[in-house]
C-alpha positions as a Python dict, from the first residue, in 0.01 Angstrom:
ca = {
    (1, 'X'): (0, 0, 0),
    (2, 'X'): (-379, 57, -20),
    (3, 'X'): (-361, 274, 325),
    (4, 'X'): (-77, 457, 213),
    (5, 'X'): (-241, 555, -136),
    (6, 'X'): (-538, 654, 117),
    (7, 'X'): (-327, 885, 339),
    (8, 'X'): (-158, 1046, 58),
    (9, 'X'): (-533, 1124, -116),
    (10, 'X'): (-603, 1314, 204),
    (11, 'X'): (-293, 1496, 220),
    (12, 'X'): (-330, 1572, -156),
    (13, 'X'): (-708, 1737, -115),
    (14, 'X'): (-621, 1956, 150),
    (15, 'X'): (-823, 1794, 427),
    (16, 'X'): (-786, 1839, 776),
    (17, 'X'): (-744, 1542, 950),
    (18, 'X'): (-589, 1432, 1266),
    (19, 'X'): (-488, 1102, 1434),
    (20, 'X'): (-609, 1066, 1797),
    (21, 'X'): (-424, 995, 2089),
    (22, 'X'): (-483, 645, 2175),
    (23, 'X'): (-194, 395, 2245),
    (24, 'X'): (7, 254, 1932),
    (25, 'X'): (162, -28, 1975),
    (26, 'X'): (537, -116, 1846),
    (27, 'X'): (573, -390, 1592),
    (28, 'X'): (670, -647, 1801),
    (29, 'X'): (374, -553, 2027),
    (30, 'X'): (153, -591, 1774),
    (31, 'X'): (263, -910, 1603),
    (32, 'X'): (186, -1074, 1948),
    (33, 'X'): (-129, -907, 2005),
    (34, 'X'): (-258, -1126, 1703),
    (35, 'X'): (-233, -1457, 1812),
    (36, 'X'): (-297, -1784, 1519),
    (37, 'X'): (-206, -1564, 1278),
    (38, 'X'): (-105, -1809, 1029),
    (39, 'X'): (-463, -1975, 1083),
    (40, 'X'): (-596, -1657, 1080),
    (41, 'X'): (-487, -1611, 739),
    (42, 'X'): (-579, -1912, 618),
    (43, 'X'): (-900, -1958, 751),
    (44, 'X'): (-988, -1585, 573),
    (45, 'X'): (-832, -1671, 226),
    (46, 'X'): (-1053, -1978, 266),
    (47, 'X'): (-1384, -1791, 343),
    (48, 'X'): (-1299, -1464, 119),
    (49, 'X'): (-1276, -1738, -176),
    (50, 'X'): (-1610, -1836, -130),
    (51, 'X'): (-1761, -1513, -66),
    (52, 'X'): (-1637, -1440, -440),
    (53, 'X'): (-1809, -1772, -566),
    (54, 'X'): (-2110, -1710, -414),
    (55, 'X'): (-2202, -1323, -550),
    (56, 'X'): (-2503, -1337, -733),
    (57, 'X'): (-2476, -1225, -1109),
    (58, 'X'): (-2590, -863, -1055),
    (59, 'X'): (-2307, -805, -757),
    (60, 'X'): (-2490, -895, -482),
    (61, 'X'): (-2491, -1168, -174),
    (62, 'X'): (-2832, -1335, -74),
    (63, 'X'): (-2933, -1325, 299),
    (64, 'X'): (-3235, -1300, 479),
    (65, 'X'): (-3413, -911, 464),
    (66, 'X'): (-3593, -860, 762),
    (67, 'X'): (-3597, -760, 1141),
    (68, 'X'): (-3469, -915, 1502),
    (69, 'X'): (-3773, -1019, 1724),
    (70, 'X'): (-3633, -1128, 2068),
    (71, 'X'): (-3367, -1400, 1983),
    (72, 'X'): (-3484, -1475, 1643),
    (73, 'X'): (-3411, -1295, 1310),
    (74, 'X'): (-3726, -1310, 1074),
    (75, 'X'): (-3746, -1201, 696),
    (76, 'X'): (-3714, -1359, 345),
    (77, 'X'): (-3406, -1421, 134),
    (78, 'X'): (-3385, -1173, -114),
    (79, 'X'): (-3026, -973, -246),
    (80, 'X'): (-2940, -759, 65),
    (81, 'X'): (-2785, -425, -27),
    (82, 'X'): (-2667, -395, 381),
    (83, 'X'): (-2450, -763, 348),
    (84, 'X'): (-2351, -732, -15),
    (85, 'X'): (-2186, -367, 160),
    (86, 'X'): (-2020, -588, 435),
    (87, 'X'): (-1911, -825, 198),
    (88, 'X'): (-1723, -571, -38),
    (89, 'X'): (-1589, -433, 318),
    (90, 'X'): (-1453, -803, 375),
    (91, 'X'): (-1246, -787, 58),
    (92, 'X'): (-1157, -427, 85),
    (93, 'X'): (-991, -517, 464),
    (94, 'X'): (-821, -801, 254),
    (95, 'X'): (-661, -512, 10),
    (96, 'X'): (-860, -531, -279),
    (97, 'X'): (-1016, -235, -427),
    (98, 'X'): (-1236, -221, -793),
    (99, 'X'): (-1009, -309, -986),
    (100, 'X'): (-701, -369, -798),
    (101, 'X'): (-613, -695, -586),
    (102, 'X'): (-703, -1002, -584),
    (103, 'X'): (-1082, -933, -496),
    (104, 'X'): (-1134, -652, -738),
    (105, 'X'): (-1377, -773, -980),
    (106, 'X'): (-1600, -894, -680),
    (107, 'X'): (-1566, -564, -497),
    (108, 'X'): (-1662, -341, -847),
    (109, 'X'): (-1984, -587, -874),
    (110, 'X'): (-2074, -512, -556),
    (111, 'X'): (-2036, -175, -618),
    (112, 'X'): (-2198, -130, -881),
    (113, 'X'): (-2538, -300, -697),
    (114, 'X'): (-2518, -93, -399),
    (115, 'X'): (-2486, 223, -648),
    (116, 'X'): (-2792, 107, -847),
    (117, 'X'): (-2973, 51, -503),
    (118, 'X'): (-2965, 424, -421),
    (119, 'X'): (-3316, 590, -467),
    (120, 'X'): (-3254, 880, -729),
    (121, 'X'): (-3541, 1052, -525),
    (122, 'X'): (-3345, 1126, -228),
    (123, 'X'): (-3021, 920, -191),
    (124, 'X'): (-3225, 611, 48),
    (125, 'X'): (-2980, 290, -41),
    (126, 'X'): (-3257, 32, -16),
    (127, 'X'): (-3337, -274, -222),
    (128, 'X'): (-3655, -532, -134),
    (129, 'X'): (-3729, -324, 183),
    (130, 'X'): (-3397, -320, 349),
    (131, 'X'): (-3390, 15, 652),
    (132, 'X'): (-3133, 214, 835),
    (133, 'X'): (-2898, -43, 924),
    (134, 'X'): (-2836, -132, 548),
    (135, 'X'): (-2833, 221, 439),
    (136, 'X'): (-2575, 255, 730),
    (137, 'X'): (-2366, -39, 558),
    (138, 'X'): (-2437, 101, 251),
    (139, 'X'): (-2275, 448, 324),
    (140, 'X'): (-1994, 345, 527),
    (141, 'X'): (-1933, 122, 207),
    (142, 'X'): (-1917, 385, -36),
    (143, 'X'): (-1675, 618, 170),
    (144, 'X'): (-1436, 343, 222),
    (145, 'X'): (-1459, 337, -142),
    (146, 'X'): (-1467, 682, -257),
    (147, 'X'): (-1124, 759, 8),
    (148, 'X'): (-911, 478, -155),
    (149, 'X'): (-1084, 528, -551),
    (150, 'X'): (-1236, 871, -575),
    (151, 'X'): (-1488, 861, -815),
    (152, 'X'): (-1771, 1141, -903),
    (153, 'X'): (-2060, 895, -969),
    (154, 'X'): (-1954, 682, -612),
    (155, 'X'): (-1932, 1097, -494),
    (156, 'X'): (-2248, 1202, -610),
    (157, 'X'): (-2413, 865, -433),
    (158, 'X'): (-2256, 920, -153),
    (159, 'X'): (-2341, 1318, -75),
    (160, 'X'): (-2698, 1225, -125),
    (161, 'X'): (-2667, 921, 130),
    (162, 'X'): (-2524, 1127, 420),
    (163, 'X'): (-2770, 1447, 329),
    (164, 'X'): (-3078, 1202, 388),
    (165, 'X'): (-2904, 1084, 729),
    (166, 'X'): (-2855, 1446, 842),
    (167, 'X'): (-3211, 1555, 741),
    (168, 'X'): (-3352, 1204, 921),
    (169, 'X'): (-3156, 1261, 1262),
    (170, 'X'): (-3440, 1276, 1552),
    (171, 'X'): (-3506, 1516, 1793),
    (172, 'X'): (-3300, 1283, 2027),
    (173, 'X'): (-2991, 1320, 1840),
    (174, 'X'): (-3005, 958, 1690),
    (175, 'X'): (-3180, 721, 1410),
    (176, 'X'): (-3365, 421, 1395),
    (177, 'X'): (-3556, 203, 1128),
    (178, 'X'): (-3673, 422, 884),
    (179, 'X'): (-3530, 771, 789),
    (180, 'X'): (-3764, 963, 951),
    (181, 'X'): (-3751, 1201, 1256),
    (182, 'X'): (-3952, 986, 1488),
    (183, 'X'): (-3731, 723, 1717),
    (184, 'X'): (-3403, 646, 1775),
    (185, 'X'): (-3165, 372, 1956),
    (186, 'X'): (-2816, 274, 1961),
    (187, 'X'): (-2754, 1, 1762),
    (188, 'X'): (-2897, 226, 1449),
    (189, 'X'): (-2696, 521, 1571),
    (190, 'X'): (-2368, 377, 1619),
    (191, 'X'): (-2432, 197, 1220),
    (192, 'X'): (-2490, 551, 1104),
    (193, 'X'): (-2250, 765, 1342),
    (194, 'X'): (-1968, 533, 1155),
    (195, 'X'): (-2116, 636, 813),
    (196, 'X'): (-2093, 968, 874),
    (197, 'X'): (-1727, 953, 1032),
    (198, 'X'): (-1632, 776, 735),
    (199, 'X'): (-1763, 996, 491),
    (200, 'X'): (-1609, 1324, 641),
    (201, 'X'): (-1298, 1159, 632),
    (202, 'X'): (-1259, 1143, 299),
    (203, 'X'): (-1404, 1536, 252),
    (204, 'X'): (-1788, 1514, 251),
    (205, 'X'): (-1926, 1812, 459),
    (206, 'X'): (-2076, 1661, 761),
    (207, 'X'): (-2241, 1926, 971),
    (208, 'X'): (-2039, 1891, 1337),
    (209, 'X'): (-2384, 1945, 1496),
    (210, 'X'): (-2525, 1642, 1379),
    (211, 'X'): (-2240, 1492, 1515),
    (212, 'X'): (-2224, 1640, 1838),
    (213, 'X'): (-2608, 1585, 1873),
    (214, 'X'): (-2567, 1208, 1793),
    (215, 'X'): (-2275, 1196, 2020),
    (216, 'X'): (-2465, 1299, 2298),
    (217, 'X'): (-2761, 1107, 2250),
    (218, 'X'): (-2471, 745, 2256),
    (219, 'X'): (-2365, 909, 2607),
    (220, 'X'): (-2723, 929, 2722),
    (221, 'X'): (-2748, 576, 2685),
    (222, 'X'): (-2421, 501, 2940),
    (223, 'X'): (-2516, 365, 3224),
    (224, 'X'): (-2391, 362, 3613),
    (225, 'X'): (-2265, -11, 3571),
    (226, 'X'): (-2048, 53, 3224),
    (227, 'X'): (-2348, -117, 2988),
    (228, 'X'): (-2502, 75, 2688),
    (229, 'X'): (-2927, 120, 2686),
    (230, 'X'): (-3122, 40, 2390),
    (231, 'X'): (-3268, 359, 2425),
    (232, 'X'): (-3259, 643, 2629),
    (233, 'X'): (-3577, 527, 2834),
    (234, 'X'): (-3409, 364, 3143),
    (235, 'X'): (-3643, 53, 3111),
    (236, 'X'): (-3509, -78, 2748),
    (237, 'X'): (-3201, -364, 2827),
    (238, 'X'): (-2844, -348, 2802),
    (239, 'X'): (-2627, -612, 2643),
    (240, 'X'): (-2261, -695, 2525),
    (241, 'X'): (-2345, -570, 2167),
    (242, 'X'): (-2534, -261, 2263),
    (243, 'X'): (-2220, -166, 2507),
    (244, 'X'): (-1994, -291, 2225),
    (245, 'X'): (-2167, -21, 1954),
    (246, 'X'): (-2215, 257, 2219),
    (247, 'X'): (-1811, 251, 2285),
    (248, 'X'): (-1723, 201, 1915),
    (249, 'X'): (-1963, 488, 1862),
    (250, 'X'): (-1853, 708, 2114),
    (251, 'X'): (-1446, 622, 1937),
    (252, 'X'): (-1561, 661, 1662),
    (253, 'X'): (-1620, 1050, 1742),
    (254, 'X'): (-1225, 1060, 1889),
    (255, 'X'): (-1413, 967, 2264),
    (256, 'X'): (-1119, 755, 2379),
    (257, 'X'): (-1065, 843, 2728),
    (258, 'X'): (-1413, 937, 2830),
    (259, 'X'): (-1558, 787, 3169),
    (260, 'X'): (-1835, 603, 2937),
    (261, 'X'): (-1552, 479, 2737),
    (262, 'X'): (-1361, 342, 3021),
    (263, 'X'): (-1655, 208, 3172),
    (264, 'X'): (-1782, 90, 2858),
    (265, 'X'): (-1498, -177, 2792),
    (266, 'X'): (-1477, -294, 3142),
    (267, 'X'): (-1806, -405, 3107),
    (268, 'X'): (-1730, -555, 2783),
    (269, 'X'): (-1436, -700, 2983),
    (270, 'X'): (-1678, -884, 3240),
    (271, 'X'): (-1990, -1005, 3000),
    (272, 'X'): (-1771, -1150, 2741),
    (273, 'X'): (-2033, -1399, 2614),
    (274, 'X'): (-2020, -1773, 2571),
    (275, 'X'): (-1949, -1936, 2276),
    (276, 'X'): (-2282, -2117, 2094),
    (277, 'X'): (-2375, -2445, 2113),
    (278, 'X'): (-2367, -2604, 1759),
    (279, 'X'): (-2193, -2494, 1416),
    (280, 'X'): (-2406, -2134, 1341),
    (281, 'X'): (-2388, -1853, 1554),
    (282, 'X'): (-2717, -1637, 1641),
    (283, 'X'): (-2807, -1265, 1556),
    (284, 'X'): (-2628, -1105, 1801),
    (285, 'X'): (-2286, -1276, 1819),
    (286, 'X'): (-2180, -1140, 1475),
    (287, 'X'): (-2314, -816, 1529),
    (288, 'X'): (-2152, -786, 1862),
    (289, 'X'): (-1821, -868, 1784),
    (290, 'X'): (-1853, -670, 1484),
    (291, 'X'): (-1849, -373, 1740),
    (292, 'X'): (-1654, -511, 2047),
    (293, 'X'): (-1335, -631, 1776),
    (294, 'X'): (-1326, -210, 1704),
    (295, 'X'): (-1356, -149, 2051),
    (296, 'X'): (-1079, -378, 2177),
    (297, 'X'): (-832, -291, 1896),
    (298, 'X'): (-891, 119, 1956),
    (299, 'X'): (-816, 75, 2262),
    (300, 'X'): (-540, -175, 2206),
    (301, 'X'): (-262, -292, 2485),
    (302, 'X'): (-450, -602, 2718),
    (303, 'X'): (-757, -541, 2575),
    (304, 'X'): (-693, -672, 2236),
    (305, 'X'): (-454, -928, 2343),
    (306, 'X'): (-690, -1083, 2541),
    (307, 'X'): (-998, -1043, 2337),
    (308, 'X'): (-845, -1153, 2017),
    (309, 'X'): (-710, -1454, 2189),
    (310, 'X'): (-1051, -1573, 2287),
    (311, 'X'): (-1259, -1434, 2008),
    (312, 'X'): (-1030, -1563, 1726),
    (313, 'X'): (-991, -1931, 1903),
    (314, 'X'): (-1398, -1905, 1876),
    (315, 'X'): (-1500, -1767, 1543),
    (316, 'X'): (-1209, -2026, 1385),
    (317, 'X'): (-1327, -2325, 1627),
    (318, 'X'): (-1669, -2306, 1357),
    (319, 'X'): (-1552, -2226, 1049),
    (320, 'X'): (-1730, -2510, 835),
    (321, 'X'): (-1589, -2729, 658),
    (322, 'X'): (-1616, -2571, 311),
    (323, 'X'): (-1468, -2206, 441),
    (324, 'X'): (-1809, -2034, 535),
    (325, 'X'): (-1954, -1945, 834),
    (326, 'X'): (-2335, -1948, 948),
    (327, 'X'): (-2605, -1791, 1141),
    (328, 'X'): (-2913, -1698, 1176),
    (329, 'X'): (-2920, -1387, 886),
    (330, 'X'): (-2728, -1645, 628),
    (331, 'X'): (-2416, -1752, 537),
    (332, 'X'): (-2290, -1448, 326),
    (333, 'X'): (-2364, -1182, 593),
    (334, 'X'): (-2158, -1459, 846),
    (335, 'X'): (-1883, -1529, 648),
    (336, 'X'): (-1818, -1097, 542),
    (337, 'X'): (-1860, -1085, 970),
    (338, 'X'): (-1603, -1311, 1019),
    (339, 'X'): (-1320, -1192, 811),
    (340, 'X'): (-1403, -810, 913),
    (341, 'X'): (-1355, -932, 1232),
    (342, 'X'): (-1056, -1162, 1156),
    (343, 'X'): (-894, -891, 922),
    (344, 'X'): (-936, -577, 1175),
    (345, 'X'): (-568, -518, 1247),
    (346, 'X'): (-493, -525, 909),
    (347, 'X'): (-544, -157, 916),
    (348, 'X'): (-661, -144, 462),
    (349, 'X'): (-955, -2, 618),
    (350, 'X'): (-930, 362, 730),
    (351, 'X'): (-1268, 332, 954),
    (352, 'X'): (-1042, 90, 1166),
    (353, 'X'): (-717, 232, 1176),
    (354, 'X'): (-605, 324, 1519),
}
């Protein structure tokens, strides 16, 4: 119902908006593409339930804020604007909306932080020294909101979030830490290429040359063997996530057929990583899938069959005991991962519809 009420608020404001051509499956296809999905459901009502009963008074989640240093992720627990976004995301890909659903109330407290975290100076969605990749969160969060419940204050907060991304773009074409016209790599890029998608979706001018310049900077990155750069300086590494954001990325721009594209997933194909040791997943396993899940689905067919098979069976394999997962930013930011991931094909979201 929620994604119908969002197509018909397009249609209504005159937008322009097309579907792209990538394969849709039939309904019988699909319901076998998603395989446990009675656990599947489950093990998300279990986890979405306490995501609610862990939101802090003033509508946030607590994780760590702070940075990736080689395999470690360093900072201090503190309310994280970027995770309390992914959280409302969670509950939004669940149908709930502020005020409507099940997960309403939750979603309009987080709301309402992520609003009051926007600096009035120029639009920066930052609280205790969060950077980019919350902002990112932030934004994307907002337009999922604004499409589905379009109101002027979530408006106003969001035109000022995408004009300080446009005017922060780099020379490059992309974005990194701080919004400022200095660096750039892909795994910032991708977090704020999505923003922007999202947010000219649902009728916020996006100028098609920062889009085209950020576009090309993603395809830069492609390499000979199918894997994504860090950066466009040919010595920086590739990995699974980095490929995983530079296809999602590149999708996310209607690149479905391109030769990075294609290349792109058959390296995702062949560097599937293992599973952990333990019960908490690191850094990048979250973050990876986070991308790869939007990757697989887009491009639907074998590719999600088989990756949903094997990712699903692993993410539900170490769900703990009391319905959260955990890693090495915190439990909140795992746990909203987890039933992003878990709730992809559920389509509520318009940033993952095929």
């Amino acid at each position: 119902m929620v994604k119908k009420l969002f197509v018909l608020l397009l249609i209504g404001s005159g937008i322009n908006f097309s579907f792209s051509p990538v394969q849709i499956l039939s309904g019988e296809e699909k319901k076998q593409s998603v395989p446990f999905s009675d656990k599947v459901k489950a093990s998300v009502e279990r986890a979405l339930a306490v995501l609610a009963g862990t939101q802090n008074v003033n509508g946030s989640w607590t994780c760590k804020v702070g940075y990736k240093l080689n395999e470690d992720y360093l900072g201090e627990e503190s309310d994280n604007v970027g995770v309390t976004s992914l959280a409302g995301l969670a509950f939004m890909a669940n149908g709930s909306l502020p005020g409507r659903g099940k997960y309403g109330p939750p979603v309009a407290r987080a709301l309402d932080f992520v609003l009051g975290a926007s600096r009035e100076s120029d639009g920066y969605i930052t609280k205790h020294g969060t950077r980019m990749y919350e902002h990112a969160f932030a934004t994307l969060f907002l337009a999922e909101i604004y499409g589905m419940s379009p109101r002027d204050d979530v408006k106003q907060k969001l035109k000022k979030s995408i004009d300080l991304i446009v005017q922060s773009q780099n020379s490059e074409g992309g974005w990194r830490y701080q919004p400022a016209q200095i660096d750039a790599d892909v795994s910032v890029t991708v977090t704020v290429l999505q923003a922007l998608r999202a947010a000219r979706n649902v009728g916020i001018s996006v100028p098609k040359q920062t889009i085209d310049r950020a576009v090309q900077y993603i395809k830069q990155c492609a390499q000979p063997n199918g894997g994504f750069s860090y950066q466009l300086r040919s010595f920086t590494r590739q990995s699974f996530p980095l490929t995983a954001a530079g296809v999602t990325a590149l999708m996310s721009a209607g690149e479905y057929d391109t030769p990075e594209v294609q290349r792109g997933l058959q390296f995702l194909n062949q560097q599937m990583p293992p599973l952990p040791a333990g019960n908490s997943f690191d850094y990048h396993y979250f973050y990876g899938h986070y991308y790869a899940s939007q990757s697989m689905y887009q491009s639907g067919g074998k590719n999600w069959d088989n990756y949903s098979r094997t990712v699903y069976q692993q993410i539900l394999g170490k769900q703990l005991e009391d319905g959260h997962w955990a890693d090495d930013v915190g439990p909140a930011y795992a746990t909203a991962m987890a039933c992003i991931i878990l709730q992809i094909d559920n389509e509520y979201l318009p940033i993952f519809q095929r």
